[in-house]
C-alpha positions in Angstrom: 132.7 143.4 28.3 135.3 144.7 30.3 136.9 147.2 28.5 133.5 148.4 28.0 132.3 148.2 32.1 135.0 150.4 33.2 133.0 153.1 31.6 129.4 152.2 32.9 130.3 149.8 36.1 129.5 149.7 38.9 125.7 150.1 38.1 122.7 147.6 39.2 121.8 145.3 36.7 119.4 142.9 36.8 119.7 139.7 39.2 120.5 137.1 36.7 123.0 139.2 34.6 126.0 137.3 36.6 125.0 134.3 35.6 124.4 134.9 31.8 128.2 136.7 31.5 129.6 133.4 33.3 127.5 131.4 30.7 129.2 133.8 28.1 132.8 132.4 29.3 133.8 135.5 31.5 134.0 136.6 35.2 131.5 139.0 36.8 133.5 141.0 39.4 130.0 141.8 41.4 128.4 142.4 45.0 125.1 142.7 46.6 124.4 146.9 47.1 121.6 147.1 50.4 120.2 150.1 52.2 120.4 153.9 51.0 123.3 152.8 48.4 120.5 150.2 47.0 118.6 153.3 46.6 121.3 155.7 45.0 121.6 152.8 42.4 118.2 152.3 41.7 118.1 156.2 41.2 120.7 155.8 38.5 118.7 152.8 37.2 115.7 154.6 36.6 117.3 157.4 34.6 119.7 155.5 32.9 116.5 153.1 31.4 114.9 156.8 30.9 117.5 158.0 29.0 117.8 154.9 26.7 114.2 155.3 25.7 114.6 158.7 25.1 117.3 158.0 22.9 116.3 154.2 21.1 112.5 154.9 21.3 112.2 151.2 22.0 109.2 149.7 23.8 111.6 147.1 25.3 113.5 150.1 26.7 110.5 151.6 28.0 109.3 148.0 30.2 113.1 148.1 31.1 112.0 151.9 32.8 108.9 150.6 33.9 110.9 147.7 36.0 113.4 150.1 37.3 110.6 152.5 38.8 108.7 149.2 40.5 111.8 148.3 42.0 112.2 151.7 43.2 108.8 152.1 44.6 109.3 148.6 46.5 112.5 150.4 48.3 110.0 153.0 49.7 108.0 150.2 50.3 105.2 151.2 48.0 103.1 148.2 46.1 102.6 148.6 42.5 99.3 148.6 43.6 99.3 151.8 45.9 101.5 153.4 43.2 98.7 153.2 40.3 96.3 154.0 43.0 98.1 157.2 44.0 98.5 158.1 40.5 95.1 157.7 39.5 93.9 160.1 42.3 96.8 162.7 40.8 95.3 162.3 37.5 91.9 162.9 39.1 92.9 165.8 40.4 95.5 167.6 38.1 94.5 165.5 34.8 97.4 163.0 32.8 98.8 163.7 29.7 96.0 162.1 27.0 95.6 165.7 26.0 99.0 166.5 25.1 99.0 169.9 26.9 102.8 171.2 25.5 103.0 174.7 28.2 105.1 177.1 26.3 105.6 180.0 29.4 103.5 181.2 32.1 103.0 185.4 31.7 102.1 187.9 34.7 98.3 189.1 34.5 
């Protein structure tokens, strides 16, 4: 683990991750991030999950996205609830993706 964290640490993990590498016989070297650098590492979060679904395809990867983006939305203070709310009332007016609209270029008229 620790050869390997130089390349990916310091990052936010989830809460109990400290405890399951002390369980695993080795030291977590960690602290507790607050504020705007909270935010800058929930940023990283979100497209770190992104990019690991991008790249495994894996549903678990996906729900690990999903987490990261609740979490984020909670920093701005927004409820799960007001964030499905808010995207539904996008989706009403500009549509969602169902139709798999794929726009190749935008030409002059």
């Amino acid at each position: 683990m620790a050869s390997s964290c130089r390349k990916i640490c310091p990052k936010l993990v989830r809460d109990k991750i400290p405890e399951l590498i002390m369980r695993s016989g080795k030291r977590p070297v960690f602290r507790r991030a607050q504020g705007a650098e909270l935010k800058k590492y929930a940023d990283a979060k979100v497209l770190e999950e992104a990019k690991e679904f991008a790249k495994l395809g894996d549903l678990d990867e996906l729900t690990d996205l999903l987490e990261a983006i609740y979490f984020r939305l909670q920093l701005e203070g927004i409820s799960a609830q007001e964030a499905h709310e808010r995207m539904m009332k996008k989706r009403h007016e500009r549509g969602g993706f169902e139709g798999g609209v794929i726009l190749e270029r935008i030409e002059r008229i």
